[in-house]
DOVODREN-188016 format. One record per atom (N, C-alpha, C): residue number from 1; residue in one letter; atom name; x negated, y negated, z negated. Coordinates in Angstrom, 2 decimals. Atoms other than C-alpha are relative to their C-alpha. Example, Ala and Ser with C-alpha at 12.3 -4.5 7.8 and 13.67 -1.06 7.14 Angstrom:
residues 2
<doba pos="1" code="A" site="N" u="-0.89" v="1.19" w="0.00"/>
<doba pos="1" code="A" site="CA" u="-12.30" v="4.50" w="-7.80"/>
<doba pos="1" code="A" site="C" u="-0.90" v="-1.20" w="0.00"/>
<doba pos="2" code="S" site="N" u="0.82" v="1.19" w="0.06"/>
<doba pos="2" code="S" site="CA" u="-13.67" v="1.06" w="-7.14"/>
<doba pos="2" code="S" site="C" u="0.77" v="-1.09" w="-0.73"/>
end
This chain:
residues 85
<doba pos="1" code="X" site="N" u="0.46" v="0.39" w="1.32"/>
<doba pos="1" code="X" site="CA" u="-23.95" v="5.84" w="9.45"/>
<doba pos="1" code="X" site="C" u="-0.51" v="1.25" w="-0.71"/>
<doba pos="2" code="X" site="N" u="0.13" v="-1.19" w="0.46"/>
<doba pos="2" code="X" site="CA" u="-25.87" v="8.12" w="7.63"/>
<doba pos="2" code="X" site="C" u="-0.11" v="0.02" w="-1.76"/>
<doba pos="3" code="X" site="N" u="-0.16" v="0.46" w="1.28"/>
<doba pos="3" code="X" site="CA" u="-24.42" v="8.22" w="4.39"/>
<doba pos="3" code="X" site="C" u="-1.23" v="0.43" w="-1.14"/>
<doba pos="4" code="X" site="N" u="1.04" v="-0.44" w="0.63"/>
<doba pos="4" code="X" site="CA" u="-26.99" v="10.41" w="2.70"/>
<doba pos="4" code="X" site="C" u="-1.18" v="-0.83" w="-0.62"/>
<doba pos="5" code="X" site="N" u="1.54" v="1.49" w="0.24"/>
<doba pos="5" code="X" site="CA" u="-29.71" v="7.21" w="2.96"/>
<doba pos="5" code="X" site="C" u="0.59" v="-0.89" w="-0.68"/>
<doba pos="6" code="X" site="N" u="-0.80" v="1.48" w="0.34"/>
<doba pos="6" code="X" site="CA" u="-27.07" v="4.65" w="1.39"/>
<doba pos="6" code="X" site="C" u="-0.34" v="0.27" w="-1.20"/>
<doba pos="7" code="X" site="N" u="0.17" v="1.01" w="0.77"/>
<doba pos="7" code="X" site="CA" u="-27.64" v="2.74" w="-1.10"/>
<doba pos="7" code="X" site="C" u="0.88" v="0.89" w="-1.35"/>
<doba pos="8" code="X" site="N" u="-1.03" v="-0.62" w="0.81"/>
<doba pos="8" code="X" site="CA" u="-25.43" v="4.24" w="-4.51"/>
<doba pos="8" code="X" site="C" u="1.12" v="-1.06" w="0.44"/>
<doba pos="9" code="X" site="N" u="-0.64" v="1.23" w="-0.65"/>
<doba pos="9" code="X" site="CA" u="-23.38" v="1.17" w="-4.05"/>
<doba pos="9" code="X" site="C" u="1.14" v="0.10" w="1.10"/>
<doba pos="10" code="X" site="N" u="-0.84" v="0.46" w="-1.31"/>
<doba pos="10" code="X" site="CA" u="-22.60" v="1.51" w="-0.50"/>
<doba pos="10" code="X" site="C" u="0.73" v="2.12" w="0.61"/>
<doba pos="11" code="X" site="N" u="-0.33" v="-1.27" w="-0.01"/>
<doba pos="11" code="X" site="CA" u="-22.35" v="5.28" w="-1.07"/>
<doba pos="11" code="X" site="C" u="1.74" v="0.29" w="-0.15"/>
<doba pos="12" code="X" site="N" u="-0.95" v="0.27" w="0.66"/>
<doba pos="12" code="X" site="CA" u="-19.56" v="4.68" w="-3.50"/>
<doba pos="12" code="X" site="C" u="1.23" v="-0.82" w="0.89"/>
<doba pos="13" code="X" site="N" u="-1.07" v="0.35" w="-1.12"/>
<doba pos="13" code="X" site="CA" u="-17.46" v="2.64" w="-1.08"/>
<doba pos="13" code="X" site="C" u="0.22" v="0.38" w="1.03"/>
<doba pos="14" code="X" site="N" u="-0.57" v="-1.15" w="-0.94"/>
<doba pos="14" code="X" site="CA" u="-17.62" v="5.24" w="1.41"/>
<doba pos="14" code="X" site="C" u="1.19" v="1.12" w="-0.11"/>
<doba pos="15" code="X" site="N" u="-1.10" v="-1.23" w="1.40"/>
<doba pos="15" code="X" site="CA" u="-16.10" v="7.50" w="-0.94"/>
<doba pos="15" code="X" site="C" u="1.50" v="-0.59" w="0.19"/>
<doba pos="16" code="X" site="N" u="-1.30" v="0.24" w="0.18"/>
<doba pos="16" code="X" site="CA" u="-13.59" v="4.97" w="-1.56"/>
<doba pos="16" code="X" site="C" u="0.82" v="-0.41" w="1.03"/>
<doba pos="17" code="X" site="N" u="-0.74" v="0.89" w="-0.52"/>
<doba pos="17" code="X" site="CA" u="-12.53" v="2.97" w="1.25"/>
<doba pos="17" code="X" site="C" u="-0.34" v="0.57" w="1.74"/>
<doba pos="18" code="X" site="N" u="0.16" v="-0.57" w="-0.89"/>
<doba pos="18" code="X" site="CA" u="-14.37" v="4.80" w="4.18"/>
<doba pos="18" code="X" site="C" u="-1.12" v="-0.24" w="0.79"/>
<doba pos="19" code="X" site="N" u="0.73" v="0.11" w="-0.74"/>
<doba pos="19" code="X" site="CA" u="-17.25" v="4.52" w="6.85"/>
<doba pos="19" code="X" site="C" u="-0.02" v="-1.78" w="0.53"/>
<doba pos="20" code="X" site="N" u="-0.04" v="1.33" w="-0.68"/>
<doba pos="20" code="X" site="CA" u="-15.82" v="1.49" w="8.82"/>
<doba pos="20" code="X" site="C" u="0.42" v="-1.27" w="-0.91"/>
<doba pos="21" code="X" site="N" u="-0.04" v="1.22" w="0.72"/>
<doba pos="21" code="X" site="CA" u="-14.60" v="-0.58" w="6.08"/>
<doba pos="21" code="X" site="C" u="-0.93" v="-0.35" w="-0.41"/>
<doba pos="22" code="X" site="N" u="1.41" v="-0.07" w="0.27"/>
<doba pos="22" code="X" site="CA" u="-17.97" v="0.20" w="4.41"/>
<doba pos="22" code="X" site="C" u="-0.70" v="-1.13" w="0.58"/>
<doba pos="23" code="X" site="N" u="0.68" v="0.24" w="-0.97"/>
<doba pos="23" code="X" site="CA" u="-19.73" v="-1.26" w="7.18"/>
<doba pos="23" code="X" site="C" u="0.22" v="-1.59" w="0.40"/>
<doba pos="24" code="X" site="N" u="-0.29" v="1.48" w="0.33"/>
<doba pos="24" code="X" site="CA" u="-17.13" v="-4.44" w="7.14"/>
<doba pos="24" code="X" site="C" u="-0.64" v="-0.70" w="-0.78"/>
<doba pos="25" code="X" site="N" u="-0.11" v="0.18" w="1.68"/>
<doba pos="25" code="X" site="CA" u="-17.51" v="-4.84" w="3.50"/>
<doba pos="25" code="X" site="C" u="-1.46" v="-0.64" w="0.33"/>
<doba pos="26" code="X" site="N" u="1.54" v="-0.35" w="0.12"/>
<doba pos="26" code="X" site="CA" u="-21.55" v="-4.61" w="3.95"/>
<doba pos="26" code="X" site="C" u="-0.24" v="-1.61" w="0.99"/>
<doba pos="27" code="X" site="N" u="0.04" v="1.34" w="-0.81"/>
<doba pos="27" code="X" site="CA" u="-21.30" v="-7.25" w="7.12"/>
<doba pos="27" code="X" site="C" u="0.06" v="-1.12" w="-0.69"/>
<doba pos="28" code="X" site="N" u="-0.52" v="2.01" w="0.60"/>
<doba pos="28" code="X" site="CA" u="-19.29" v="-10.25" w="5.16"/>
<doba pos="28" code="X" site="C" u="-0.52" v="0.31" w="-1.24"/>
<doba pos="29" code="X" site="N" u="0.40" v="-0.09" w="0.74"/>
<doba pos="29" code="X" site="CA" u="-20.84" v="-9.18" w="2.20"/>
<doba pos="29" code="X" site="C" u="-1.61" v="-0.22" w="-0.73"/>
<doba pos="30" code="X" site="N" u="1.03" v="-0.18" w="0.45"/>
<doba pos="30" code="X" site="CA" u="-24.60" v="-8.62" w="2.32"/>
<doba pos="30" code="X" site="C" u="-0.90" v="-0.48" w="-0.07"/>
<doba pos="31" code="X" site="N" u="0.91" v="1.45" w="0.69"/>
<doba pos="31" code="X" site="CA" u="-27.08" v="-10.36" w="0.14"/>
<doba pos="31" code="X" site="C" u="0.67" v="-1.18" w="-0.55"/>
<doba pos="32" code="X" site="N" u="-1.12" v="1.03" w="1.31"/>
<doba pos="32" code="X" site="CA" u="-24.19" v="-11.56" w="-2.02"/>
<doba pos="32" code="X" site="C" u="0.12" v="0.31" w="-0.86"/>
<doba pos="33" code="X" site="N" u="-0.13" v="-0.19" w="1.14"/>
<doba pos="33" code="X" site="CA" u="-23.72" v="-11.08" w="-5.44"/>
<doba pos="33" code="X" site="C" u="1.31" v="-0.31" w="-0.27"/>
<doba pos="34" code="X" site="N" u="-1.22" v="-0.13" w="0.21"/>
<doba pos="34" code="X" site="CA" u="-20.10" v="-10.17" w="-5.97"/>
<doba pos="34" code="X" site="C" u="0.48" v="0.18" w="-1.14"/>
<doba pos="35" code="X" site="N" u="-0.45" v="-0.60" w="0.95"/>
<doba pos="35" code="X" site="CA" u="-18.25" v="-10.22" w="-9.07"/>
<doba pos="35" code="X" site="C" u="1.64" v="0.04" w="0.23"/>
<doba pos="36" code="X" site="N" u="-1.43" v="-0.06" w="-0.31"/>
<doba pos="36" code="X" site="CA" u="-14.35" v="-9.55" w="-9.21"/>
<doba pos="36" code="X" site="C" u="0.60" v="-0.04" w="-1.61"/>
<doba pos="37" code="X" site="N" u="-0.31" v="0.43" w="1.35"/>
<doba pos="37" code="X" site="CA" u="-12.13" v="-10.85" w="-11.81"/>
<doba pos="37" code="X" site="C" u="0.52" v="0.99" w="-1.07"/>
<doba pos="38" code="X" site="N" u="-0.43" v="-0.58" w="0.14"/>
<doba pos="38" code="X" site="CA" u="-10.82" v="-9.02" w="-14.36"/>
<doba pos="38" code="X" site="C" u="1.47" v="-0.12" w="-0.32"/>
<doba pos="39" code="X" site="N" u="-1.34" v="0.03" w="-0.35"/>
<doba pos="39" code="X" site="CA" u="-7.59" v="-9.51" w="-13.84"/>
<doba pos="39" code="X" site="C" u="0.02" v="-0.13" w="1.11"/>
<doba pos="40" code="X" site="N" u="-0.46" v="-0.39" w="-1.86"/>
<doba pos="40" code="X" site="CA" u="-5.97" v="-8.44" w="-9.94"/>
<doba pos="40" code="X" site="C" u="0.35" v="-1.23" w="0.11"/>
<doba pos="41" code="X" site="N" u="-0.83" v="0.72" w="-0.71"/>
<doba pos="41" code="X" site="CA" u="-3.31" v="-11.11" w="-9.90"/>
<doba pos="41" code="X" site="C" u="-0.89" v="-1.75" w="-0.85"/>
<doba pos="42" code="X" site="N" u="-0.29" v="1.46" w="0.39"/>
<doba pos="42" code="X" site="CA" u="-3.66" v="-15.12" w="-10.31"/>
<doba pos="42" code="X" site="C" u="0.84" v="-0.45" w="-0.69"/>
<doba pos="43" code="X" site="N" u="-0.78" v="0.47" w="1.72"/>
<doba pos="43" code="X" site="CA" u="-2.94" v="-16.57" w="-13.78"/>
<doba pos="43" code="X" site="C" u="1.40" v="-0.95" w="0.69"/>
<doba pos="44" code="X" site="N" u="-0.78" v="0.60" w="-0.20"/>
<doba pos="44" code="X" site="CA" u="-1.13" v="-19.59" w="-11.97"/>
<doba pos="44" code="X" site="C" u="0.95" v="0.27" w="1.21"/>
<doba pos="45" code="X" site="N" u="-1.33" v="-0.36" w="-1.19"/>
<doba pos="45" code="X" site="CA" u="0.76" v="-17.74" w="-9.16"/>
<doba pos="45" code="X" site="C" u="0.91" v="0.93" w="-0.70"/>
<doba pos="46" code="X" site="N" u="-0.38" v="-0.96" w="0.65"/>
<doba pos="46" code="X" site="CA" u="1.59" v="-15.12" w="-11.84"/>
<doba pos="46" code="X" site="C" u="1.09" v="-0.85" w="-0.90"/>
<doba pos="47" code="X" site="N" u="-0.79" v="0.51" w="0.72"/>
<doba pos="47" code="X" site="CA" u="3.18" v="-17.89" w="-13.86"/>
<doba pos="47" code="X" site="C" u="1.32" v="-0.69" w="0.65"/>
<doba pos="48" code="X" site="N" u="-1.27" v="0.52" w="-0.71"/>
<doba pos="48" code="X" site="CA" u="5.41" v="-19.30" w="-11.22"/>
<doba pos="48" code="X" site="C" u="1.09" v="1.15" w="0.20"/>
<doba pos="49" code="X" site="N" u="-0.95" v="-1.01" w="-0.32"/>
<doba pos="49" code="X" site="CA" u="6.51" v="-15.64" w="-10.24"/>
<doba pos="49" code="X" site="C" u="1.20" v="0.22" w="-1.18"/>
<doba pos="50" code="X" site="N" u="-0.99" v="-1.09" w="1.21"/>
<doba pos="50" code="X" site="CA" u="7.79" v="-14.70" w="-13.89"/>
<doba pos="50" code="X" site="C" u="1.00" v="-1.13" w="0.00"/>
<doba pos="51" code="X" site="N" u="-0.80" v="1.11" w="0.42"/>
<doba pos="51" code="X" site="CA" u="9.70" v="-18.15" w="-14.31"/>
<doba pos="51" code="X" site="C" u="1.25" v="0.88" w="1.93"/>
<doba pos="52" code="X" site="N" u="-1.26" v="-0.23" w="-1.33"/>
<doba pos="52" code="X" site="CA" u="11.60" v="-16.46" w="-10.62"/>
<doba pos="52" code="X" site="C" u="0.77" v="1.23" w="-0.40"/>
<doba pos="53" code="X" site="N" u="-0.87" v="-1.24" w="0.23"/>
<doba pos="53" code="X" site="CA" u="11.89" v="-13.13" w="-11.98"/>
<doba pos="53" code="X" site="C" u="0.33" v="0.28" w="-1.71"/>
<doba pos="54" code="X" site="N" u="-0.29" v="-0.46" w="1.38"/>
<doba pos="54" code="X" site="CA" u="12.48" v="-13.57" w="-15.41"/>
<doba pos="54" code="X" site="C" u="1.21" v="-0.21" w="-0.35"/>
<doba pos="55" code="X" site="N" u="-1.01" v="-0.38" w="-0.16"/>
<doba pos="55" code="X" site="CA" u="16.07" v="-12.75" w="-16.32"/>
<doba pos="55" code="X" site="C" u="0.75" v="-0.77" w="-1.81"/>
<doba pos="56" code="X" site="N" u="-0.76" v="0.01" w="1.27"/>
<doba pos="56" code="X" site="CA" u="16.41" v="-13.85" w="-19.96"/>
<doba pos="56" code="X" site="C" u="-0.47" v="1.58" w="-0.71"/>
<doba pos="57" code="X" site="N" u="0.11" v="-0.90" w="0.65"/>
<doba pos="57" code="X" site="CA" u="15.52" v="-10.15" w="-20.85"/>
<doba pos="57" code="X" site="C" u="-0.44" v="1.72" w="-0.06"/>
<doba pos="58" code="X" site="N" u="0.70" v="-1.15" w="-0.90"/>
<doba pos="58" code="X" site="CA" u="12.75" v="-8.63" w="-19.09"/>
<doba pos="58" code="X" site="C" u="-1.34" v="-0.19" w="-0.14"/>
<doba pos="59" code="X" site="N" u="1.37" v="0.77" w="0.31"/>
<doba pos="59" code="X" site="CA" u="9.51" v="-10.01" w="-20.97"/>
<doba pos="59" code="X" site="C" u="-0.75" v="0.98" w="0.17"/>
<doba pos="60" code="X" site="N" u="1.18" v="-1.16" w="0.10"/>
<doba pos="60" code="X" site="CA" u="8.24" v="-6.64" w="-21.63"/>
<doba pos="60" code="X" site="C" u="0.29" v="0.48" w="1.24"/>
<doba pos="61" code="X" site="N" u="0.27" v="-0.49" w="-1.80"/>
<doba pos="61" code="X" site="CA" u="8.70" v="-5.62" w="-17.73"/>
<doba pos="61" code="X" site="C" u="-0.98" v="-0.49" w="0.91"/>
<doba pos="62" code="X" site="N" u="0.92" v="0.75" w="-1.09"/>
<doba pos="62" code="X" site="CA" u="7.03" v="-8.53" w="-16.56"/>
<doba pos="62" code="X" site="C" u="-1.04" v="0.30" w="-0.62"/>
<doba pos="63" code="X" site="N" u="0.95" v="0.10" w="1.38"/>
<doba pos="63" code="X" site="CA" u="4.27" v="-8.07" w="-19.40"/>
<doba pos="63" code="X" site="C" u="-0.87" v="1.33" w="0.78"/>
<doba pos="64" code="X" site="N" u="0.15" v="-0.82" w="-0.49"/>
<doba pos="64" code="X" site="CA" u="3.52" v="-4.82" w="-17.82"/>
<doba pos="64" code="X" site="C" u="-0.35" v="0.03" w="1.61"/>
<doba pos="65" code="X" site="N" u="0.11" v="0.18" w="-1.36"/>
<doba pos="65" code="X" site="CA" u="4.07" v="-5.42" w="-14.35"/>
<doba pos="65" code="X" site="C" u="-0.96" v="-0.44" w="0.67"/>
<doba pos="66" code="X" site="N" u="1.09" v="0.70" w="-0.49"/>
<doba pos="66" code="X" site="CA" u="1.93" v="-8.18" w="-14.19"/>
<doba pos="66" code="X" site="C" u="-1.39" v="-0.25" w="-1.13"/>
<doba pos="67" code="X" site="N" u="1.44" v="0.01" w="0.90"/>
<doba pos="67" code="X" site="CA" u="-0.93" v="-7.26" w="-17.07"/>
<doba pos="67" code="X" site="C" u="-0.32" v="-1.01" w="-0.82"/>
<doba pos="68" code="X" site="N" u="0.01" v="1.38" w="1.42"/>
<doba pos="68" code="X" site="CA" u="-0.76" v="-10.63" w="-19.66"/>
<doba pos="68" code="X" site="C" u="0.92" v="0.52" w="-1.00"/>
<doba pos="69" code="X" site="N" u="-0.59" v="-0.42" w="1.73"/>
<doba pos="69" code="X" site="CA" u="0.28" v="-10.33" w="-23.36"/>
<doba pos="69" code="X" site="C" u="1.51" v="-0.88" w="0.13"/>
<doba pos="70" code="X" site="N" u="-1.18" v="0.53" w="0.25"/>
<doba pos="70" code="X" site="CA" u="3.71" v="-11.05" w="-23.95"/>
<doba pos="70" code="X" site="C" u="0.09" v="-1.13" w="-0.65"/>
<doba pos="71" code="X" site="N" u="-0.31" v="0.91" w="0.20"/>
<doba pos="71" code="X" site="CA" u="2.91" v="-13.82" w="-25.75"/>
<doba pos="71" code="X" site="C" u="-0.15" v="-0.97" w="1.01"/>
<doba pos="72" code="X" site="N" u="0.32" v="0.64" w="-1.42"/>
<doba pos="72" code="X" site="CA" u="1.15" v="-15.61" w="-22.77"/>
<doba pos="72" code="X" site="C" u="1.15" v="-0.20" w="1.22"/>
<doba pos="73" code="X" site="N" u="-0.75" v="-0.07" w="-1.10"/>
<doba pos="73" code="X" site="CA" u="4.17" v="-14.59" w="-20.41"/>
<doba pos="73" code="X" site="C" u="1.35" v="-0.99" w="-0.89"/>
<doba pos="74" code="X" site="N" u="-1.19" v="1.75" w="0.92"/>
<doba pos="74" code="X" site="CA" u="6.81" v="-16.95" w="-23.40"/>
<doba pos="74" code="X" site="C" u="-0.20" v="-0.97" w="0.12"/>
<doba pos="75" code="X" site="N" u="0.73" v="1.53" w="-0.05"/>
<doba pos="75" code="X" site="CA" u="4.32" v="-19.36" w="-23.07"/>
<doba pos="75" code="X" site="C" u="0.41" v="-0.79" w="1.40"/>
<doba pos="76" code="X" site="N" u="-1.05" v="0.26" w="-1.57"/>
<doba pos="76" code="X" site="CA" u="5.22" v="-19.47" w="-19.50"/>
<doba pos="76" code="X" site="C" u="1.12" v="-0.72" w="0.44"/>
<doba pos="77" code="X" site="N" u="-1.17" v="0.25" w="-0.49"/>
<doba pos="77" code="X" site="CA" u="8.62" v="-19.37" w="-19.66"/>
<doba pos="77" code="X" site="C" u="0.37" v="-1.34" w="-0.91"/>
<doba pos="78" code="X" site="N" u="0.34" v="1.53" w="0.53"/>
<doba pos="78" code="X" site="CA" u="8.41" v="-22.02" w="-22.27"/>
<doba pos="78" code="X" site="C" u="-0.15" v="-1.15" w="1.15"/>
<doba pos="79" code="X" site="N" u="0.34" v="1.06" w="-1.07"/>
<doba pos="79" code="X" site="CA" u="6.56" v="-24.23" w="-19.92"/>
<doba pos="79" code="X" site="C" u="0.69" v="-0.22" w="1.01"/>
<doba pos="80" code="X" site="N" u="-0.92" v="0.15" w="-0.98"/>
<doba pos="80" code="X" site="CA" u="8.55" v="-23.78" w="-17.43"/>
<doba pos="80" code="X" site="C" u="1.52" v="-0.27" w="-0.20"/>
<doba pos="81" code="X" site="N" u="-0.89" v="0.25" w="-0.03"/>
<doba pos="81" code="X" site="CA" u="11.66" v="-24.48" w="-18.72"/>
<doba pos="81" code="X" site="C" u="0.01" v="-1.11" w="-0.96"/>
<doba pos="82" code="X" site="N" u="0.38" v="1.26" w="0.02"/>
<doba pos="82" code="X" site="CA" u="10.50" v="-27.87" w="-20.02"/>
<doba pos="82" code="X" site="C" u="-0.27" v="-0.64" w="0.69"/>
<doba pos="83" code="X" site="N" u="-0.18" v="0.74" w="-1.12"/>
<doba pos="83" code="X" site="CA" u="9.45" v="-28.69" w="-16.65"/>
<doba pos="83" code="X" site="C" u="1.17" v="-0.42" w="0.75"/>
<doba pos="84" code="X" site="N" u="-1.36" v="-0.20" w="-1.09"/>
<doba pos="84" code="X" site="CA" u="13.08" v="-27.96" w="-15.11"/>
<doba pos="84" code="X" site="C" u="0.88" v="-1.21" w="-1.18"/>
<doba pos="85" code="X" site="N" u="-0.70" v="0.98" w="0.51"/>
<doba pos="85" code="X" site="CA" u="14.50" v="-30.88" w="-17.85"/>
<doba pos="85" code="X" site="C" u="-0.10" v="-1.08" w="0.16"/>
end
C-alpha cells in the first residue's frame, strides 16, 4: 500500500488502526457513506445494563460510565422498576 497516494481519509486510518485493517475497512466499506452515532453504546442495551448494575447508589457512576445525563439514567431506573410490579 502506498500510503503517500491515499486518500486523507484512508491516510488517517492508517495512522490509526494500521495498513491491514485499512485495507479491510476500505473492502466492506467502499463507496459507502458512513456516519457513526454519537453516542458508542446503545440507548436500549444501556438501559437494561444500569437497571443490573444499579445499586440504589451509583447514578453518578453509571452516568459517567455509560455517557447519558443523570436524569435520563432515573428515568431508566424509574421505568424499570414499574415494569418489575
Amino acid at each position: 500500500m502506498r500510503v503517500d497516494l491515499l486518500q486523507d481519509t484512508y491516510a488517517q486510518l492508517v495512522d490509526l488502526v494500521g495498513e491491514d485493517l485499512t485495507e479491510k475497512i476500505y473492502q466492506l466499506y467502499r463507496g459507502q457513506q458512513v456516519s457513526f452515532p454519537m453516542r458508542l453504546y446503545n440507548r436500549d442495551k444501556v438501559a437494561k445494563q444500569i437497571l443490573t448494575e444499579y445499586n440504589g447508589h451509583n447514578i453518578a457512576e453509571l452516568t459517567r460510565k455509560y455517557d447519558y445525563s443523570q436524569r435520563w439514567v432515573r428515568q431508566m431506573i424509574q421505568l424499570g422498576r414499574g415494569k418489575k410490579k
